[in-house]
C-alpha positions as CSV (number, residue, x, y, z in Angstrom):
1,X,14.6,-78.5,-25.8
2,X,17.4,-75.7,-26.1
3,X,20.5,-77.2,-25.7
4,X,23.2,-75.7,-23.0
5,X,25.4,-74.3,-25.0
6,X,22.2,-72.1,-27.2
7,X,21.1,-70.6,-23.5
8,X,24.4,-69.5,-22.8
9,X,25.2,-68.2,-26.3
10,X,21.2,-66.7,-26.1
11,X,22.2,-65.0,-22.6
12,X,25.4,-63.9,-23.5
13,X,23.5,-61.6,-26.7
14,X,21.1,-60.3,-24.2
15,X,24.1,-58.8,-22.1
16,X,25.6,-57.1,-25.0
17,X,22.5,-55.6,-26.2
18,X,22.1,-51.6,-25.3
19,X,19.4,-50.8,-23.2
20,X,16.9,-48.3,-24.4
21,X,17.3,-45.2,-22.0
22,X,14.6,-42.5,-21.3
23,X,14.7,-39.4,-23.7
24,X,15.7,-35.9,-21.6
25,X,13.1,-33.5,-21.8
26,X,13.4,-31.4,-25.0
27,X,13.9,-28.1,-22.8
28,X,16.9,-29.5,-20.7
29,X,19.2,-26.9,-21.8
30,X,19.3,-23.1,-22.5
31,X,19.3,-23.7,-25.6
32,X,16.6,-25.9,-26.4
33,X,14.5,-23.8,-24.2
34,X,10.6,-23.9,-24.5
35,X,9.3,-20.3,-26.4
36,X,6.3,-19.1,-24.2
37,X,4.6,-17.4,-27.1
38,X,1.7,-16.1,-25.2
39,X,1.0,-15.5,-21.4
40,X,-0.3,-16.9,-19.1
41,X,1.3,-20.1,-20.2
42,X,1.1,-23.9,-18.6
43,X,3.1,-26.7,-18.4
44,X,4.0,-30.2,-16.3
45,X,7.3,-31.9,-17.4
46,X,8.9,-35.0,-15.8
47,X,12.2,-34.0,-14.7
48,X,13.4,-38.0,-14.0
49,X,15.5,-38.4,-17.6
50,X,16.3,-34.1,-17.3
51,X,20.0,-34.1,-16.5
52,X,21.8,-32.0,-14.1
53,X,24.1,-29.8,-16.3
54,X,27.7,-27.4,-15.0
55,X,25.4,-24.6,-15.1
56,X,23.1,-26.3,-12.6
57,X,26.0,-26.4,-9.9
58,X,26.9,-22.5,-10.9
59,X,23.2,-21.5,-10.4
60,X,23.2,-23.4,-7.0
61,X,26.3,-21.8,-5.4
62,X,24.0,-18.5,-5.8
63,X,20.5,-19.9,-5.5
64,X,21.2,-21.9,-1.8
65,X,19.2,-24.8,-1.2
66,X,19.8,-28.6,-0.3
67,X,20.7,-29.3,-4.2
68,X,19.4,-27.9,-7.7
69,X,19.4,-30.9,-9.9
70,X,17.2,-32.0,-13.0
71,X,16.4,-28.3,-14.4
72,X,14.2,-27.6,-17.6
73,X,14.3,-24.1,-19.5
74,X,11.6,-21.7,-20.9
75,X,11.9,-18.8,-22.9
76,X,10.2,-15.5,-22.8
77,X,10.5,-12.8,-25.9
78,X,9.0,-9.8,-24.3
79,X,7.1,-7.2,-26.3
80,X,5.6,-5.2,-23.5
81,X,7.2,-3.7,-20.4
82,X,5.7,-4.9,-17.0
83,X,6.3,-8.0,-14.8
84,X,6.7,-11.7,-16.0
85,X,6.4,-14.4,-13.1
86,X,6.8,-18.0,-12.9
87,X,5.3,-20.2,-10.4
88,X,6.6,-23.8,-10.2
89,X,5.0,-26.6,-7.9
90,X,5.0,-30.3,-7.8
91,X,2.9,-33.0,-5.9
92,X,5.3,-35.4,-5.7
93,X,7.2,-34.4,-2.0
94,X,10.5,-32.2,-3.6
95,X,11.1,-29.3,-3.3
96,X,10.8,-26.8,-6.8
97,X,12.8,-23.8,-7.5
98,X,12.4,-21.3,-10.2
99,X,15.7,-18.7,-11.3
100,X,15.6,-16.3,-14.0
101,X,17.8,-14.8,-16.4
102,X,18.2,-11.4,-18.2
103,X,19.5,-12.7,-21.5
104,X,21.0,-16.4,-22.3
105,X,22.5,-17.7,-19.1
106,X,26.5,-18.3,-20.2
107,X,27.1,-19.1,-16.5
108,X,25.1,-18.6,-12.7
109,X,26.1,-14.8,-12.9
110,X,24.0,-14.4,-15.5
111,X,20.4,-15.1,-13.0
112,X,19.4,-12.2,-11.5
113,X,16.6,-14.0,-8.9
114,X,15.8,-17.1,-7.8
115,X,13.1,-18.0,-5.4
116,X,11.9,-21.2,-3.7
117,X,8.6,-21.8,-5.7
118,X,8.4,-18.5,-7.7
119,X,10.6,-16.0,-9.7
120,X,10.0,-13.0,-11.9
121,X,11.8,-10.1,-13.4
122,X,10.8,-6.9,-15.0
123,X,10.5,-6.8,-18.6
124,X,11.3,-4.1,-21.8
125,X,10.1,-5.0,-25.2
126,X,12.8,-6.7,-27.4
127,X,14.3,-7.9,-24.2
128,X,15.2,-12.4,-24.1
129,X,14.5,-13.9,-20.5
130,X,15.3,-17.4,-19.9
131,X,13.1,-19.4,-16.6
132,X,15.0,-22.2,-15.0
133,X,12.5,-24.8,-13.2
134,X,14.3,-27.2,-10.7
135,X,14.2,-29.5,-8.2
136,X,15.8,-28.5,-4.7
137,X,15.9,-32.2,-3.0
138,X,18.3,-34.7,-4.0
139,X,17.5,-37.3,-6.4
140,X,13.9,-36.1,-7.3
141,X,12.3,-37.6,-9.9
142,X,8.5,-36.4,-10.3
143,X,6.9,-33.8,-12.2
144,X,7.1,-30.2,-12.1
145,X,4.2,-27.7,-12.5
146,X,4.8,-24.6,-14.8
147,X,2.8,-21.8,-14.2
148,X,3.7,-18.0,-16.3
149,X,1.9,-14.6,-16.2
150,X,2.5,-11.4,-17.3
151,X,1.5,-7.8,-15.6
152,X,1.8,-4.9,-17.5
153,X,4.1,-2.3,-15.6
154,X,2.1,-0.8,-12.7
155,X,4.5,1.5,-10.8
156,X,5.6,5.5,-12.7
157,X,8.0,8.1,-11.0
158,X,8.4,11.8,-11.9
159,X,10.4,14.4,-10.5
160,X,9.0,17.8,-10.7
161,X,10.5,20.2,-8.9
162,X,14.4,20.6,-7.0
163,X,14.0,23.8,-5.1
164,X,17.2,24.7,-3.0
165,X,17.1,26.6,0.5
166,X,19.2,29.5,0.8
167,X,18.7,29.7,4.5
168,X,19.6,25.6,5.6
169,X,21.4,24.6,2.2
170,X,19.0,21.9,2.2
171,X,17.4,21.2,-1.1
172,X,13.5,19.4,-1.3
173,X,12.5,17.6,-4.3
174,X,8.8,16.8,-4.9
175,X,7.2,14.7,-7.7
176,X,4.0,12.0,-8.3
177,X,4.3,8.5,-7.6
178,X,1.6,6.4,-9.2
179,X,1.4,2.8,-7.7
180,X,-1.6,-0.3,-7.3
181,X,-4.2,0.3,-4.2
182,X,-2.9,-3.4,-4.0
183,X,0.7,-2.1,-2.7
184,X,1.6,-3.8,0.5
185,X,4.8,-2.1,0.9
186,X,6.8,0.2,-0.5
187,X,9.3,4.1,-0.4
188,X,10.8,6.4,-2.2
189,X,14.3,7.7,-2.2
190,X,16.0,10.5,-3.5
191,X,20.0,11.0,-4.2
192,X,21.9,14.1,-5.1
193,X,25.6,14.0,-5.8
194,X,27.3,17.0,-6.7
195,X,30.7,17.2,-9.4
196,X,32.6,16.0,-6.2
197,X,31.3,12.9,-6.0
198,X,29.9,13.2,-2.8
199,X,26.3,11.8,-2.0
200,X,23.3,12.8,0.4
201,X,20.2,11.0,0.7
202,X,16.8,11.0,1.8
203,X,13.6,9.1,1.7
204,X,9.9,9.6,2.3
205,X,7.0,6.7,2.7
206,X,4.5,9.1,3.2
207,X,2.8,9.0,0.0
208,X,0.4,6.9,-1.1
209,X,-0.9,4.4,-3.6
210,X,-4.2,4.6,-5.2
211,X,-3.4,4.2,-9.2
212,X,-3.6,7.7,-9.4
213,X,-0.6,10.2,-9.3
214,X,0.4,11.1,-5.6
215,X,2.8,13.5,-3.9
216,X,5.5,12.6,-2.6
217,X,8.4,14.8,-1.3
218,X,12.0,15.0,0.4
219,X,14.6,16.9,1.8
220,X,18.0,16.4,1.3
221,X,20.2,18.1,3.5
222,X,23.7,18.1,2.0
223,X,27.0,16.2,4.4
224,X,29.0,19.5,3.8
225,X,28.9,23.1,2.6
226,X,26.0,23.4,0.7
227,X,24.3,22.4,-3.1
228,X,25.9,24.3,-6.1
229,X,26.3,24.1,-9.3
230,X,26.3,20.7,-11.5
231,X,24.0,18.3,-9.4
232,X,23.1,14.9,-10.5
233,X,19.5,13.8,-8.7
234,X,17.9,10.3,-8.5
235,X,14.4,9.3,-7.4
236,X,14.3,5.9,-7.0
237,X,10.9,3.6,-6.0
238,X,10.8,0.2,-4.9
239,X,6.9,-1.1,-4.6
240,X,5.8,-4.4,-3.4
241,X,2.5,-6.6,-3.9
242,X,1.6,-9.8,-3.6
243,X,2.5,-11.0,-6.9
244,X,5.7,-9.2,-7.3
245,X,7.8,-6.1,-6.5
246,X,8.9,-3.2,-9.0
247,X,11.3,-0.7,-9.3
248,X,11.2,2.6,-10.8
249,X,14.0,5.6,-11.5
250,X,13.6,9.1,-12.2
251,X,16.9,11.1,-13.0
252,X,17.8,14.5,-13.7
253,X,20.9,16.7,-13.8
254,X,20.2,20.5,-12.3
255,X,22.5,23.6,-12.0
256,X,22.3,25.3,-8.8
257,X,23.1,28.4,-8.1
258,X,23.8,30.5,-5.2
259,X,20.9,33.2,-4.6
């Protein structure tokens, strides 16, 4: 039998001996971020032991939500230009949330999109983009679901023609727009500022997508006087599908002259 005095001195050891803690994840951080070499890529990570780092509050004053705790990092090196998305889920009853940034995040003005269970961002080869997977709920402590893919870039502007007219001073600007059957929204806009500074707009959302090269047009009336001289003219198109939306710019700079 153990004598008093050996149980005490025994229980006394136990209390000064560290307990073992639970390893973080080993993409808790920017910088240990997982590489996705290749697309589509998969991955489930407990996010119990990942901790809830500064940048975590920074990204959560611009993401919303009831919290952003517990986030783990993946890394994309893009080669191709087109569309990389991240889906996050989770079955155990929190909330995921997915941000994305162009670049290594140095603080939560460095995420350009966030979403509640998906995020992407367009892509250019030789470009870094760093996914953030979170959870949204307080004191969550269950796995996350990783889900990447890639879509080559689907949505091409030109501007063909800037034609002014002498008569209204309006100018009309036509070019092809070449966008997936699959759009479920989208338009085109044009700009023109002259050397003054001074802008005039117009859009069109008559055109079509097919995957083929379409029309569009538009006429921009100018605010004052007319268009001369040094003009600076911007197409832009924003497209939308179910897996993501796209963005596309067409610029040129034209003299016009009076006839």
């Amino acid at each position: 039998m153990l004598r008093p005095w050996v149980i005490a001195a025994v229980a006394i050891l136990i209390a000064f001996v560290p307990s073992a803690s639970a390893a973080s994840p080993p993409n808790d951080t920017p910088a240990t971020a997982t590489l996705m070499t290749t697309l589509p890529f998969d991955d489930s990570v407990s996010i119990a032991d990942a901790n809830t780092e500064p940048l975590d509050d920074e990204i959560h004053q611009l993401c919303g939500a009831d919290a952003l705790e517990h986030s783990v990092w993946y890394r994309y090196n893009a080669t191709s230009e087109g569309i990389v998305r991240m889906d996050v889920s989770t079955t155990d009853g929190f909330e995921p949330g997915a941000a994305v940034s162009r670049g290594f995040p140095v603080n939560g003005d460095s995420i350009v999109m966030c979403g509640e269970i998906d995020t992407y961002i367009e892509t250019e080869p030789g470009g870094t983009y760093y996914f953030a997977a979170y959870s949204r709920s307080v004191g969550a402590t269950g796995t996350l679901n990783i889900h990447a893919q890639f879509r080559p870039k689907t949505v091409f502007l030109t501007l063909d023609s800037v034609a002014r007219d002498p008569a209204t001073g309006s100018v009309t600007l036509t070019g092809t727009i070449t966008c997936s059957s699959s759009a479920e929204f989208g338009f085109v806009q044009a700009r023109m500022a002259a050397h003054t500074g001074r802008e005039s707009g117009a859009s069109d959302q008559g055109f079509s997508c097919t995957g083929s090269p379409e029309p569009w047009t538009a006429e921009v009336a100018p605010r004052h006087g007319q268009f001369l001289g040094r003009i600076t003219v911007e197409v832009f198109a924003f497209i939308c599908d179910d897996f993501a939306c796209e963005e596309e710019i067409a610029q040129e700079v034209v003299k016009l002259k009076p006839h």
